[in-house]
GUKE-720731 format. One record per atom (N, C-alpha, C): x, y negated, z negated. Coordinates in steps of 0.05 Angstrom, whole numbers, padded with zeros to 5 digits, always signed. Each point is the difference from the previous one (the first is absolute). Layout:
BEGIN
XYZ...
END
This chain:
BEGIN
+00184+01238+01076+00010-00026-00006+00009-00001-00030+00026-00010+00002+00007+00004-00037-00012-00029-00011+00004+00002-00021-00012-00023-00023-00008-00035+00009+00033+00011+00001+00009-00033+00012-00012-00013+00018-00006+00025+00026-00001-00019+00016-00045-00002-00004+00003+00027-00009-00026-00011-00013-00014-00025-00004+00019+00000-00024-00006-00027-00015+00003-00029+00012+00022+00003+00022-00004-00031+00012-00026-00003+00032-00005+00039+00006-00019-00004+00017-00029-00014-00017-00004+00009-00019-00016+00002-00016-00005-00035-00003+00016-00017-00013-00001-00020+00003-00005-00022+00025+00020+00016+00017-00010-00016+00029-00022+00002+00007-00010+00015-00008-00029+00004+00025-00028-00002-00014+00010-00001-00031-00033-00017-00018-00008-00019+00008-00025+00004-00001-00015-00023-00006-00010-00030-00021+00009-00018+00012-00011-00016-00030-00023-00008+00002-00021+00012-00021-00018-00016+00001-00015+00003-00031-00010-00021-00007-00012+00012-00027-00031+00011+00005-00003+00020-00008-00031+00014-00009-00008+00002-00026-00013+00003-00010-00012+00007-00035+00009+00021-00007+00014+00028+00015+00010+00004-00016+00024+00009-00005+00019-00029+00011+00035+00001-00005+00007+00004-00026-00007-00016-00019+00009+00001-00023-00008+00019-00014-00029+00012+00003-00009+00023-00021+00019+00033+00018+00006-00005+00025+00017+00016+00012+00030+00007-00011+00016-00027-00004+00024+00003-00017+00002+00009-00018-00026-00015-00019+00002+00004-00028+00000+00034-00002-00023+00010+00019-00004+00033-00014+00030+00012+00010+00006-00012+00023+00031+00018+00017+00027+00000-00018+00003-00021-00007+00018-00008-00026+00002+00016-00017-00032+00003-00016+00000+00019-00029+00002+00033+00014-00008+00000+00019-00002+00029+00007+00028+00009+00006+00019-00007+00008+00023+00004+00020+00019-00013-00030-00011-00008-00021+00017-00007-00030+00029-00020+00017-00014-00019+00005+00032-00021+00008-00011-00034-00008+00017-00004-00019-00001-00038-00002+00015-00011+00023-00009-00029-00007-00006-00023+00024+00013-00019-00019+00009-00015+00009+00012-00033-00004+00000-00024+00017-00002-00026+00009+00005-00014+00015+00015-00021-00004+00003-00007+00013+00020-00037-00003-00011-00017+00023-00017-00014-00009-00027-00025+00023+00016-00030-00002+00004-00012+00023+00003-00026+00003-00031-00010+00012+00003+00010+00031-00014-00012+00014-00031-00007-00014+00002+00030-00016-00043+00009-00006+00002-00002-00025+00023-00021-00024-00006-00002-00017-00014+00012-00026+00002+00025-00004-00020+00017-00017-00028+00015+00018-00007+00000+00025-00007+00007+00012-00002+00023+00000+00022+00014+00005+00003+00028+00009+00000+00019-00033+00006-00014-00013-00005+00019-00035-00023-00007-00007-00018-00019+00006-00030-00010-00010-00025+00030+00011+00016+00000+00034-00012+00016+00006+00001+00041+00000+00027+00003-00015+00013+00028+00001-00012-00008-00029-00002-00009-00019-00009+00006-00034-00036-00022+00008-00012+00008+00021-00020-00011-00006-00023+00036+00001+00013+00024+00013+00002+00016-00001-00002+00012-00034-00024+00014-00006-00004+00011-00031+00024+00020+00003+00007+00008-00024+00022+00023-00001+00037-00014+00014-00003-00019-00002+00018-00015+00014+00032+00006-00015-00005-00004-00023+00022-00001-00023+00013+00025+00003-00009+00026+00016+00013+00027+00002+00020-00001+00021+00000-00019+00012+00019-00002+00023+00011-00041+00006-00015-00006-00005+00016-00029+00006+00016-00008-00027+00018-00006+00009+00026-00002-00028+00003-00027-00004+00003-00023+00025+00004-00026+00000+00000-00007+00023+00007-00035-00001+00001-00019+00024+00024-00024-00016+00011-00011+00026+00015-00024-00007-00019-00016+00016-00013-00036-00006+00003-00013+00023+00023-00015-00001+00016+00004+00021+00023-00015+00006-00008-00012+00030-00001-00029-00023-00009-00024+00021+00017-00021+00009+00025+00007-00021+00019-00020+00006+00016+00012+00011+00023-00005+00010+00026+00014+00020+00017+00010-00032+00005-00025-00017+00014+00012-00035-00009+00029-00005-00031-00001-00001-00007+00026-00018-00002+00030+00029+00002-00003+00025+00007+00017+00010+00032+00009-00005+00013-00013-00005+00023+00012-00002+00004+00008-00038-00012-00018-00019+00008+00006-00021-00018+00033-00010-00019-00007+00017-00016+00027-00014-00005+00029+00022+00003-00007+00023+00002+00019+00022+00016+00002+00008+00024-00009-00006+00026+00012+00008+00006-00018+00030-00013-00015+00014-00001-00013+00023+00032-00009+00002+00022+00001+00017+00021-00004+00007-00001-00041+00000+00017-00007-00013-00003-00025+00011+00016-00013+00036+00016+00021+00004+00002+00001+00028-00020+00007+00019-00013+00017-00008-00027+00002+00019-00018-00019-00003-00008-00016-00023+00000-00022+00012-00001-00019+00010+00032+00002-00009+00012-00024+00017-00006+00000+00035+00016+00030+00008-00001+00005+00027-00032+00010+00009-00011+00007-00008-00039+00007+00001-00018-00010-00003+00002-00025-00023-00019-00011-00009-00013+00010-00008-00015-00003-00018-00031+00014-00022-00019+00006+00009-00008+00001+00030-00016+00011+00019+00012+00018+00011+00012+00023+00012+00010+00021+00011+00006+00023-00002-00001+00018+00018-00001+00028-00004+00015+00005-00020+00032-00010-00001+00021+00011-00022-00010-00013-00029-00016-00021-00007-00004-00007-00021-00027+00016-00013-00017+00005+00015-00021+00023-00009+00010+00029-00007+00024+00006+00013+00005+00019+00000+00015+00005-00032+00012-00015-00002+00007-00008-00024-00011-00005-00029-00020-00015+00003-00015+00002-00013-00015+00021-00005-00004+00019+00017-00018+00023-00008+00022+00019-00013+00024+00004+00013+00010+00018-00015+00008-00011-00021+00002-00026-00009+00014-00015-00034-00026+00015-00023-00030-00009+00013-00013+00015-00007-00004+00015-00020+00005+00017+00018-00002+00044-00001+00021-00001-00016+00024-00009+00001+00017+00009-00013-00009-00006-00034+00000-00033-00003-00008-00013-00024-00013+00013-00009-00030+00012+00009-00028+00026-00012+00007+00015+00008+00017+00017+00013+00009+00028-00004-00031+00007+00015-00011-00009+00015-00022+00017+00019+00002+00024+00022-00018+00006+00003+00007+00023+00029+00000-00021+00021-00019-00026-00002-00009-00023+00022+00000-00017-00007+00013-00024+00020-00009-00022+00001-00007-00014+00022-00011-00018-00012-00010-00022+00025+00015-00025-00003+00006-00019+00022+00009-00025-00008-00015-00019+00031-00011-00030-00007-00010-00008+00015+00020-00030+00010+00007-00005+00012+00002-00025+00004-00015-00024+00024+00006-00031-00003-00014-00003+00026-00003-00030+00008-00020-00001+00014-00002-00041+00003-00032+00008+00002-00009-00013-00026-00036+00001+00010-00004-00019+00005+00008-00024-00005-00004-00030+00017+00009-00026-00020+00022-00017+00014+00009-00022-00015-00021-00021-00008+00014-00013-00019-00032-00025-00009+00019-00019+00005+00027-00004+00008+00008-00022+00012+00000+00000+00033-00013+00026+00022+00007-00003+00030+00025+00003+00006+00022+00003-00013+00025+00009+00009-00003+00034-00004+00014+00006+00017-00006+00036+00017-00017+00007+00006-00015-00018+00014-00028+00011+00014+00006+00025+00025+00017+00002+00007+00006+00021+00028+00001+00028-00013+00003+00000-00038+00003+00032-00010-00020+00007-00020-00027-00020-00003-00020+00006-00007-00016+00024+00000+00004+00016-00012-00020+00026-00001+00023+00026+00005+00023-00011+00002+00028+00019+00007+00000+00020-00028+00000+00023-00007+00002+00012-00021+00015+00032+00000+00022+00004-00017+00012+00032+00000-00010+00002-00028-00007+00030+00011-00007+00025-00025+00025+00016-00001+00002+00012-00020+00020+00022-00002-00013+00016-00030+00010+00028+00017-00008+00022-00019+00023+00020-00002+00004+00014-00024+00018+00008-00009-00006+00029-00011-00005+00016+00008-00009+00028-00006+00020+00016+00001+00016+00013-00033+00022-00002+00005+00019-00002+00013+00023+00014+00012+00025-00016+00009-00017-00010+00034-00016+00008+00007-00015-00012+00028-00008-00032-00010+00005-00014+00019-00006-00022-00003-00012-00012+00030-00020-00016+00014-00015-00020+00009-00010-00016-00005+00003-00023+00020-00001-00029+00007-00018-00001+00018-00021-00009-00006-00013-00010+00030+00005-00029-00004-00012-00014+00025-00002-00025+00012-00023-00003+00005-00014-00019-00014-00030-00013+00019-00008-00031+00005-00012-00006+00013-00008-00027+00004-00033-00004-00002-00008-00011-00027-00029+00002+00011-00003-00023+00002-00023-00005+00014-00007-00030-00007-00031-00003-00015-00003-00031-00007-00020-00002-00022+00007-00022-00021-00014-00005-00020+00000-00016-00024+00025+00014-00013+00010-00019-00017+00015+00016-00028-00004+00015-00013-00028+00004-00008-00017+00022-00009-00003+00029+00024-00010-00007+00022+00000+00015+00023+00037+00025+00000+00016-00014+00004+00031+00005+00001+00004+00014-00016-00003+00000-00039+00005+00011-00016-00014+00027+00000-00030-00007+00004-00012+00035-00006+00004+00008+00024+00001-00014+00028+00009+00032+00016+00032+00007+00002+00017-00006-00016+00023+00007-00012-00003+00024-00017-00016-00003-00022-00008+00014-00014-00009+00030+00010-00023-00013+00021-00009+00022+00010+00017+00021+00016+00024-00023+00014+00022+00017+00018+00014+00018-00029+00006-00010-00024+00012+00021-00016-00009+00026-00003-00035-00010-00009-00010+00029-00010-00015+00014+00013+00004-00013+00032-00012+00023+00032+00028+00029-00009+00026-00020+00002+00031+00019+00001-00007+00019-00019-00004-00013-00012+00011+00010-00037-00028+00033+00007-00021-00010+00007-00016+00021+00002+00000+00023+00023+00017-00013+00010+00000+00024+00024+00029+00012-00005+00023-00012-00015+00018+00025-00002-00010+00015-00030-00020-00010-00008-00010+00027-00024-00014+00014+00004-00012-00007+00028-00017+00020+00009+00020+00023+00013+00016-00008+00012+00018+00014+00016+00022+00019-00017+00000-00006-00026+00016+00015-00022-00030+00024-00013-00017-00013+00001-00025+00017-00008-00004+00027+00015-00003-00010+00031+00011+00022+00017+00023+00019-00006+00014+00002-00006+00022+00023-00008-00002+00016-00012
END
């Protein structure tokens, strides 16, 4: 099996779940395998960099994060197409996708992550896409999108978002570790 398709089996068929030890897992896979990380968070708000630099030794590999919370700063600082989303909206595969690679490019990383999502309205309007959330990862020119729906609190939504990043994120470094 060549790389590629590796890499998107590799993705399809992880697991998300968080254990104790996802993050001390990345962190060592990262420094060992010498590759930085970057993200761009709407949905998890600082989330997903709280927990990749909560990791000692962090600063050897995590370079930055944008939160791009507004639809403005996805496009002014991630490169986000303002046609995408127009035609996508700020929830969707093409706009995560985007965002992860505006990213990588901006920090010049080997990876990124980008989250977007609906963790729950405080006015009741879009209750039917509550807990709706895309990840996208960006390991060089390979790129994935998943789709998930969890359900739960606002709090609930955001960390297992999180957790869906850095289940991915740890199983294609495991899978580059292998080689």
């Amino acid at each position: 099996m060549d790389n590629d398709h590796l890499f998107q089996s590799c993705l399809d068929e992880a697991e998300v779940h968080y254990d104790k030890k996802l993050d001390s897992d990345i962190g060592r896979l990262l420094s060992r395998l010498s590759l930085t990380i970057s993200v761009a968070e709407s949905l998890t708000g600082g989330l997903l960099a709280k927990r990749l630099t909560d990791i000692p030794g962090s600063s050897a590999y995590f370079i930055g994060g944008i939160v791009c919370y507004h639809s403005r700063i996805k496009v002014q600082l991630c490169g986000v197409l303002p046609e995408t989303l127009k035609r996508n909206g700020p929830v969707s595969e093409a706009t995560a996708r985007e965002m992860a690679m505006g990213v990588r490019n901006l920090m010049k990383t080997d990876i990124s992550i980008a989250t977007t999502g609906f963790a729950g309205p405080s006015d009741g309007s879009n209750q039917e896409n509550v807990g709706l959330s895309y990840v996208a990862h960006v390991f060089g020119q390979k790129e994935k999108v998943k789709r998930f729906s969890f359900e739960g609190t606002r709090h609930v939504v955001r960390e297992e978002t999180v957790n869906a990043a850095l289940s991915y994120l740890r199983q294609y470094l495991l899978m580059l570790s292998d080689q």
